[in-house]
Residue, then its C-alpha position, 0 to 999 in steps of 0.5 A: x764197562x768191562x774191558x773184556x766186554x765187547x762194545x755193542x755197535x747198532x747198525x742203521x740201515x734204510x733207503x734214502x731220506x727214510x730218516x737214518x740221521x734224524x734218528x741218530x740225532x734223537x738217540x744222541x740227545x737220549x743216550x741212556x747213560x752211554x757215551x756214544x760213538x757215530x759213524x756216518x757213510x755218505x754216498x758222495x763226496x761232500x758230507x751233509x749227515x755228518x755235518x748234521x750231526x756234529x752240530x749236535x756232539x756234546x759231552x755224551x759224544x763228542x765231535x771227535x766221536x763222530x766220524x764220516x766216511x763219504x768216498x765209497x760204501x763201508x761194505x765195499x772198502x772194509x779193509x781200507x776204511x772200515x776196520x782202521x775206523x773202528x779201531x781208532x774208535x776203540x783206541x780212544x781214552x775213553x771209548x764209547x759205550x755203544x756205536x751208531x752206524x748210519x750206511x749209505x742209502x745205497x748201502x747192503x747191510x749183510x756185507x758189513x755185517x761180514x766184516x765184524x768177522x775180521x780177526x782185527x776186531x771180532x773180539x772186541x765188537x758186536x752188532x747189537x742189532x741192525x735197524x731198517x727204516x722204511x719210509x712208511x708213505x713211500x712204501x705205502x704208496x707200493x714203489x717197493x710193492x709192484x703190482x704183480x698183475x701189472x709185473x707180469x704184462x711188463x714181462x710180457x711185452x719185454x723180456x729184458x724186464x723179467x729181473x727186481x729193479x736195483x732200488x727194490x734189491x737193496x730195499x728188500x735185502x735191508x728188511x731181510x737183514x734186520x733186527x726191527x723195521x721201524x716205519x718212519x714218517x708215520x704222521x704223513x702216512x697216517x693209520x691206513x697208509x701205516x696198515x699197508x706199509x706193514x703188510x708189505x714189510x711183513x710179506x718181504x721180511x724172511x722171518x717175524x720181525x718188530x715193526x714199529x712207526x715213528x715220527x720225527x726220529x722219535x722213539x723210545x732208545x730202549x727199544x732198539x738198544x740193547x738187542x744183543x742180536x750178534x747179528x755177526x753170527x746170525x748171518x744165514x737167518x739174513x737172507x739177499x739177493x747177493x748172497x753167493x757173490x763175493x762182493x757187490x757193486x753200486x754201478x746201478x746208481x750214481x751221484x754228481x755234486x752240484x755248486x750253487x750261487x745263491x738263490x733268490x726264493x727257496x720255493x724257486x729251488x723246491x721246484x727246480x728239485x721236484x722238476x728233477x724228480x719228475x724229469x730226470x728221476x732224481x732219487x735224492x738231493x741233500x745239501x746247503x745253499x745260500x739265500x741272498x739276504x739270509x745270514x743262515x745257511x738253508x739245509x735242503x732234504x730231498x726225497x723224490x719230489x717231497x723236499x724240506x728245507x731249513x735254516x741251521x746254522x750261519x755261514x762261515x767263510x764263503x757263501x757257497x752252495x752244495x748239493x748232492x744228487x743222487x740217482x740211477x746211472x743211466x739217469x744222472x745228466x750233470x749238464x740237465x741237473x745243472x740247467x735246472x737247478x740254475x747252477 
């Protein structure tokens, strides 16, 4: 590369458990030739994405070319976070040849996308492309489609209801911002669920966009590498709802980290995080927990009442458990979610 050619950054945007790090992992293991850099932004305090990744560095990017910011939205700390990142990142002997940003699931891509614009990096960098996924069973399933005859008599009966929810604000606000949607989770939507997804993609996307599904993180790297959108300088053909304002808040949601002893049957914490989903409305849960008689440690992936789990790797150091909640403000109880979770 060029020393006078920018390095391109891919921005992978999309709600949470749509399956940004499993993508990110695939692309890391089918890097075309490049050598990779990774920036990871948790949405809570204790880094699971991250850790995720760098289990799998290697020559084409290293441990030290994955970094995780977890204390706040990338968008809303560009000044003391972001920009001296990227800059480390770029200072690096050998830099990379393309950078993989994976936002929060809470996160607005179009702020971000501003602060390519800052002096200190702008002739250095470029946004390659912004990737959204959307989880195709959920968006088949209209939890970001709400039925407009069933909308209406909700305003009807109140008035305080005539507004978007926060969580189908930032859904629509990532599908305007990008490059591709690519519909993950295709196996459990099958052709019909996949048939509905698009249609509501299309009907909320601002212009004609590629939409491609996907299964597991896989696709072909090519396809979503090497866009040269400069989406920097393509900002008004992205439309949001917060465009005007001149920064955005994540009040509307919120997250406690909830510490675990260990458990005795996984199937007995699946049902304690499904029960939060149904109870509570818990949005997302990710983390690590100890199950007594395993030399493994389990990874847990929540979304709504769908949870996955899997042994990774061994404990190092004390057998203690971590997870990670996520949900609206008004519905986050640490004392409840702790009840529940047996914590």
């Amino acid at each position: 590369m060029s020393d006078l050619s920018k390095i391109p950054v891919t921005v992978i945007t999309g709600f949470l458990g749509s399956g940004k790090t499993t993508l990110i992992r695939h692309l890391m293991q089918n890097p075309q030739g490049k050598r990779l850099a990774v920036l990871v932004n948790e949405f809570g305090t204790v880094g699971v994405d991250g850790d995720i990744l760098k289990s799998c560095a290697d020559e084409n990017c290293p441990v030290e070319n994955i970094v995780e910011l977890a204390n706040g939205c990338i968008c809303c700390t560009v000044a003391d976070d972001f920009i001296p990142t990227i800059e480390a990142l770029m200072a690096m002997p050998q830099k990379p040849d393309h950078i993989l940003i994976e936002t929060s699931g809470l996160a607005l891509p179009k702020p971000l996308l501003k602060a390519f614009d800052w002096p200190a990096i702008r002739s250095r960098i470029t946004v390659d492309g912004v990737i959204a996924l959307a989880d195709a069973e959920a968006v088949a399933a209209g939890r970001f489609a709400p039925d407009e005859a069933a909308v209406q008599a909700q305003r009807e009966a109140d008035e305080g209801l005539d507004h978007e929810t926060p969580l189908s604000e930032v859904f629509e606000d990532q599908i305007a911002c990008a490059d591709i949607v690519l519909l993950s989770k295709a196996d459990l939507a099958g052709e019909a669920g996949l048939a509905a997804a698009r249609a509501v993609i299309e009907a909320e996307a601002p212009r004609k966009l590629p939409i491609l599904p996907m299964t597991e993180g896989e696709i072909d790297p090519r396809l979503i590498l090497g866009l040269n959108a400069a989406a920097e300088d393509d900002l008004a053909a992205r439309p949001s709802h917060h465009d005007g304002a001149d920064d955005h808040e994540h009040d509307d949601f919120d997250s406690v980290v909830i510490a675990l002893p260990e458990v005795a049957d996984p199937a007995d914490l699946v049902a304690a995080i499904q029960k939060l989903a149904r109870e509570q409305d818990i949005l997302r849960v990710k983390g690590y927990v100890a199950v007594k008689g395993k030399p493994m440690r389990l990874l847990v992936q929540a979304v709504g009442e769908r949870v996955r789990h899997q042994y990774d790797r061994p404990w190092s150091g004390e057998r203690q458990g971590h997870l990670v909640v996520i949900a609206e403000h008004d519905h986050i109880d640490p004392a409840a979610i702790r009840a529940v979770l047996g914590a």
